[in-house]
C-alpha positions as CSV (number, residue, x, y, z in Angstrom):
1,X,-10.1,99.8,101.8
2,X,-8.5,101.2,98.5
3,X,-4.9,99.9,97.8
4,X,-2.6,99.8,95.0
5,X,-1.5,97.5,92.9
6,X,1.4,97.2,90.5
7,X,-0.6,96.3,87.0
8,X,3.0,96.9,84.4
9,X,5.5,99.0,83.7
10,X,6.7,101.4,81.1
11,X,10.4,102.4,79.9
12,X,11.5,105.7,79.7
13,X,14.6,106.3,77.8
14,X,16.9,109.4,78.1
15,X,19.7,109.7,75.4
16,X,22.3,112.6,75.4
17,X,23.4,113.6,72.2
18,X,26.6,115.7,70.4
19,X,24.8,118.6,68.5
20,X,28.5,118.8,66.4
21,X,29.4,115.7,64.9
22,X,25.9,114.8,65.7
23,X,26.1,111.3,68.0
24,X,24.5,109.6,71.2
25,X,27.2,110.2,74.4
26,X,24.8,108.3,76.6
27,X,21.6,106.3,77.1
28,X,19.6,105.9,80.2
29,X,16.3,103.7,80.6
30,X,14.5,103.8,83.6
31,X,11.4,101.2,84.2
32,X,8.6,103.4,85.9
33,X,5.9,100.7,87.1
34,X,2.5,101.6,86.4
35,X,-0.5,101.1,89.5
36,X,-4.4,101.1,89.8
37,X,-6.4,101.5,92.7
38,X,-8.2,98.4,94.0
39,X,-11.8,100.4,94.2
40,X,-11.4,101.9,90.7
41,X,-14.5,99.7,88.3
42,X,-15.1,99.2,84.6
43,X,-19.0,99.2,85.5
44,X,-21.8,96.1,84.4
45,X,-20.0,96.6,80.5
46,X,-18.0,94.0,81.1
47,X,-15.1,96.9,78.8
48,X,-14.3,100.1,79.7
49,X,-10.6,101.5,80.9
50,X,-9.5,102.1,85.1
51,X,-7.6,104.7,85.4
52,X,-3.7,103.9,85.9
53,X,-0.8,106.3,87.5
54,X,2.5,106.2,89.0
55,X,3.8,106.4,92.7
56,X,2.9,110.0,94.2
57,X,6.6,110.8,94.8
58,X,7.4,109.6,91.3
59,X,8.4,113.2,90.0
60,X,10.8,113.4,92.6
61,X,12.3,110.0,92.2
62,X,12.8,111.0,88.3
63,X,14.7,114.1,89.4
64,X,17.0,111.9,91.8
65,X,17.8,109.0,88.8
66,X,18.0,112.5,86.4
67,X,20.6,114.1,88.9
68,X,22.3,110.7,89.3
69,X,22.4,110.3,85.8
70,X,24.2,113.8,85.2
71,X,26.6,113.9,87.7
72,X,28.1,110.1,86.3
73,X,28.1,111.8,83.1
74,X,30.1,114.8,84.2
75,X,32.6,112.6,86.1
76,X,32.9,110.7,83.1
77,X,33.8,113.8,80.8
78,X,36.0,115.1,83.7
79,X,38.1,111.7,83.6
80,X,38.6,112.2,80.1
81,X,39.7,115.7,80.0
82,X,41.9,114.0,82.6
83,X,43.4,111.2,80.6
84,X,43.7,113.7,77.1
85,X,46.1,115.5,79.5
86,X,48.1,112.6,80.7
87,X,48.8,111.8,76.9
């Protein structure tokens, strides 16, 4: 029976920038962890590679943590634009 297991991770980073003074508003990184199939082989070699991937539902996990990640920025301009107005 195949199964996977977690073999590392990677780190994606997302940055939002200001085209106009150019400057970073915000910085996300997201750890993605990286599997392999229990019945992939390297062959008699003793070297080779096994092929590695993310979870199946990955993309739609990355477009949850991206929407996330959007709406707490636009809350966070909206509070500004609140708090310029108070002044």
């Amino acid at each position: 029976m195949n199964e996977e297991i977690r073999v590392g991770t990677t780190r994606i980073t997302l940055h939002v920038t200001a085209f106009y003074p150019p400057m970073d508003i915000a910085e996300a990184r997201v750890d993605v962890p990286i599997y392999v199939t229990t019945g992939e082989t390297i062959g008699n070699h003793g070297k080779g590679s096994v092929p590695a991937h993310v979870q199946q539902d990955f993309d739609k996990k990355v477009e949850h943590a991206l929407q996330v990640f959007a709406d707490t920025l636009e809350a966070s301009f909206k509070e500004g634009e609140r708090n310029v107005e108070k002044h």
